[in-house]
C-alpha positions as CSV (number, residue, x, y, z in Angstrom):
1,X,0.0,0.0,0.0
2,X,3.1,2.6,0.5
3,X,3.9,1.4,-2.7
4,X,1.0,2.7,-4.2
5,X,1.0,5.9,-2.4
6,X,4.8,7.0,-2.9
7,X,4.1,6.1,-6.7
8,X,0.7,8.3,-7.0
9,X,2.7,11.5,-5.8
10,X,4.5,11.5,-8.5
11,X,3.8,9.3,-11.6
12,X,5.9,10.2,-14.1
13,X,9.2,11.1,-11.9
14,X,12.2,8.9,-12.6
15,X,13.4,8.0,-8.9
16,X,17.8,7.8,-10.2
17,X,18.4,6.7,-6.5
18,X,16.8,3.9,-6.8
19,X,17.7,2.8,-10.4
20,X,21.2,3.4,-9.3
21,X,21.1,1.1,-6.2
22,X,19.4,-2.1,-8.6
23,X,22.2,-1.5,-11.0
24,X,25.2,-1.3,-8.5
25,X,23.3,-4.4,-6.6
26,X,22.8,-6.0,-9.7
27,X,26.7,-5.3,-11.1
28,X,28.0,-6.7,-7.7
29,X,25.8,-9.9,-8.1
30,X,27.6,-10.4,-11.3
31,X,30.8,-10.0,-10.4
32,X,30.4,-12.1,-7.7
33,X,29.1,-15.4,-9.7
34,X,31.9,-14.6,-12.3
35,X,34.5,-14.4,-9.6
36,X,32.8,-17.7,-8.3
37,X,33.7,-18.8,-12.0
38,X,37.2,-18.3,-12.1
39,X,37.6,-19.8,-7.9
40,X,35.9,-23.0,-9.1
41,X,37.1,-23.1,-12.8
42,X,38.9,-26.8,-12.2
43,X,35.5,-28.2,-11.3
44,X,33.4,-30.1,-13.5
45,X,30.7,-27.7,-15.0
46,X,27.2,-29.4,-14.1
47,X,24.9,-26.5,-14.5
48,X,23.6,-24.5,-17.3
49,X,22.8,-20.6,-17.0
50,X,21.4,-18.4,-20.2
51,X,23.5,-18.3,-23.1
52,X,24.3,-21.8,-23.0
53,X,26.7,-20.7,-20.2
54,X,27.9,-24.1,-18.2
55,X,28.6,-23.1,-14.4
56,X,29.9,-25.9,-11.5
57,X,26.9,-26.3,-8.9
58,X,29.3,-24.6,-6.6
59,X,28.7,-21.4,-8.0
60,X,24.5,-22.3,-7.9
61,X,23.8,-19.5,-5.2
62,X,25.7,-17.0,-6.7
63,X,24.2,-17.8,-9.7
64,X,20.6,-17.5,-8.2
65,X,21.3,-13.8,-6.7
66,X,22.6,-12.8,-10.2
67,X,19.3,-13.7,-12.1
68,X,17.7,-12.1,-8.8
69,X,19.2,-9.1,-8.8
70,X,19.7,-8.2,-12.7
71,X,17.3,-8.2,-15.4
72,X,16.6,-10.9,-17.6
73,X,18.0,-9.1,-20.5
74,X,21.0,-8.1,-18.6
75,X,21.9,-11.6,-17.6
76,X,22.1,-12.8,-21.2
77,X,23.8,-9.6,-21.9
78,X,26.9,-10.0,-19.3
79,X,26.4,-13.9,-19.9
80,X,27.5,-13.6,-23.9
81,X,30.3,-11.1,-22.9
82,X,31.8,-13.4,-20.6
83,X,31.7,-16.2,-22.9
84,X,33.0,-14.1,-25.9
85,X,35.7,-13.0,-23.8
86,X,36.8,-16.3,-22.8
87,X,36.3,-17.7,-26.1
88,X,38.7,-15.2,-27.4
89,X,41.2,-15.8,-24.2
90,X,41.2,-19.5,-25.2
91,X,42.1,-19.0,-29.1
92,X,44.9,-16.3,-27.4
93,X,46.0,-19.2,-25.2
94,X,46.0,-21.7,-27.8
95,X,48.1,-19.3,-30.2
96,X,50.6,-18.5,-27.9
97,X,51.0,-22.3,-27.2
98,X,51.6,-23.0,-31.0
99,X,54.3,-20.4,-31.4
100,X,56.6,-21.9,-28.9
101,X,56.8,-18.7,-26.7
């Protein structure tokens, strides 16, 4: 019901605060299932996130606040980043492995 009253006050004002603390909560959320990632990276990936993202079921909690806290969009967003980025880490890897350096 306070909801509806703060809201009514003022309809069509854009409340920054609060869209700043969702995207700061949601940003730390994802930093922490990605750090959660890179801890747990020599375990067997056994879960699936968006994306096609595979995560160990360590990470599951992490993973849960992140979908909490950020939007849907978002999540596949930062999900295909991360997995560009280490596709593109991996062919790095691999190259420098070939060369002999």
């Amino acid at each position: 019901m306070a909801l509806e009253a703060y809201s009514s006050q003022a309809p069509d004002k854009v409340h920054t605060d609060v869209l700043s603390q969702a995207r700061l909560a949601c940003y730390k959320a994802r930093d922490a299932f990605y750090a959660c990632l890179e801890k747990e990276s020599n375990k067997k990936p056994t879960e699936i996130a968006s994306v096609g993202l595979l995560y160990p079921v360590e990470c599951k909690k992490n993973k849960e606040e992140y979908v909490k806290q950020c939007r849907p969009t978002w999540v596949k967003h930062f999900d295909r980043q991360y997995c560009a980025k280490k596709r593109v880490q991996r062919l790095l890897d691999d190259n420098e492995s070939r060369r002999g350096v």
